[in-house]
C-alpha positions, 0 to 999 in steps of 0.5 A: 500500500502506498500512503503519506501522512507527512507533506507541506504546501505553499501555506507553510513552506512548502511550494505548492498549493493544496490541489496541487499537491493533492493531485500529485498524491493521486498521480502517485498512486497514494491510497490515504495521506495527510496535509501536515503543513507546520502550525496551520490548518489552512491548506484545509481551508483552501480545498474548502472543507466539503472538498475535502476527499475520504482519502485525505487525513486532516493532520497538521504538523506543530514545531515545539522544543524541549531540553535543546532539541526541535521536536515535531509533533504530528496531529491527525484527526483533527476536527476543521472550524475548531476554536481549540487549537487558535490559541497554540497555534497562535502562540507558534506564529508569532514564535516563527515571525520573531524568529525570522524577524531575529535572523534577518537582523543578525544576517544583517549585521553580519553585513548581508543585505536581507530584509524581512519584506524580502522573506515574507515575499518568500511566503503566502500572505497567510502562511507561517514564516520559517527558516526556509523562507529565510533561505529562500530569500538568502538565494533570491538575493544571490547570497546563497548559491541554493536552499542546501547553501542557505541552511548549511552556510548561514541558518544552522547552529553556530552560523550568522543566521541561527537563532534558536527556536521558540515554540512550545513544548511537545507535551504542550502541542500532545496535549492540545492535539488530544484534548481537540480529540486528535492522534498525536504522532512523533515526527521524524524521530531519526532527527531529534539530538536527544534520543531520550525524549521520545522515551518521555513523549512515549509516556506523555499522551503519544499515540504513535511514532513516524518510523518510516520516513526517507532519512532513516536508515534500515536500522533506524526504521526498525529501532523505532519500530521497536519503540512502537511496540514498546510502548504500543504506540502506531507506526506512520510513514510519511515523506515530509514532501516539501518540493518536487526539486528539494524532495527529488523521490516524490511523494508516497511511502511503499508500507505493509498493509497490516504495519499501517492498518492500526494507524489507519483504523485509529484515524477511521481512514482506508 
């Protein structure tokens, strides 16, 4: 079975619209996915909520930090006009805005020309700012040579434009997506510095884990496999789409039918 729980729009940082994308998804074959766009729900919004096809999970993806590592958190099922979540996600938006507002400063004083009308031009009117759009600008002014040389060269740790992130906790984002009555799952795991949090999370209200995504190794896929089933959590598999350049393999993850069947039955889905 192929499916994906984990892919962006243009309505965070991602470059296509949601029909776009949803389109792409079907050319790929993909039997059930999700829109996860980071901090918003408005990819929903713009297929119109009486649009929205079976075969598309409402998820979300929300950008939290806890004891210096970026922790995503996925939620899926979540019910669309909700009030519940305006006040986290907010939170988050304003969080993303301060950020990039500090690394155009920073890359400003260490002598590069970027403005924030320039990063913001990177983005849809409504979409949350990241350090993509940063980057993106970086390479709109010739100042990076592509996205991999903005991140790398001026946006990581210890470089010009690193300012660490100010989101909310990932017990915060697992319990707002639970108590809206969603599945919270860990994103992409392989890419938190503390492995020691997911054990925590595992005991913190979280529902499932994202062991199959295209920067695990084999024995990465099967350590958090060996997660899931300690602490009985689901497994997901997701692709984490951004753009058909960036994400040159597509959308869609090739999964067993019976490791997916438990996420898809939590979600009422396939």
């Amino acid at each position: 079975m192929i499916v994906d729980f984990h892919s962006h729009t243009y309505e965070s940082d991602g470059t296509l619209s949601p029909y776009d994308l949803v389109a792409r998804m079907r050319a790929r074959g993909v039997r059930v996915f999700s829109i996860t766009d980071h901090d918003t729900l408005a990819a929903y919004e713009a297929i119109g909520l009486e649009k929205v096809p079976s075969s598309l999970v409402v998820g979300i993806e929300i950008n939290s930090t806890y004891r210096g590592s970026e922790v995503h958190i996925l939620g899926y099922r979540l019910p669309l006009g909700s009030s519940q979540f305006s006040d986290l996600l907010e939170a988050n938006r304003r969080a993303r805005n301060e950020r990039a507002g500090l690394m155009v400063d920073q890359l400003r004083a260490a002598g590069y020309a970027i403005t924030m009308d320039a990063v913001r031009a990177e983005a849809t009117t409504r979409a949350p700012l990241g350090r993509p759009h940063v980057g993106k600008a970086l390479v709109r002014a010739g100042i990076a040579e592509d996205i991999n040389a903005a991140f790398s060269d001026f946006l990581r740790s210890g470089k010009p434009g690193y300012v660490p992130s100010l989101f909310v906790t990932p017990q915060v984002a697992i319990g707002a997506i639970r108590q809206a009555g969603g599945i919270p799952v860990l994103a992409h795991p392989g890419r938190i510095k503390d492995q020691s949090i997911i054990d925590e999370l595992a005991q913190s209200g979280l529902e499932g884990i994202e062991a199959i995504y295209p920067r695990h190794d084999p024995e990465q896929t099967d350590f958090y496999r060996g997660k899931a089933r300690e602490y009985d959590l689901v497994v997901t598999a997701g692709s984490d789409f951004h753009d058909p350049v960036y994400n040159a393999r597509g959308v869609g993850m090739a999964v067993e039918d019976k490791e997916i069947r438990p996420f898809l039955d939590l979600v009422s889905a396939g």
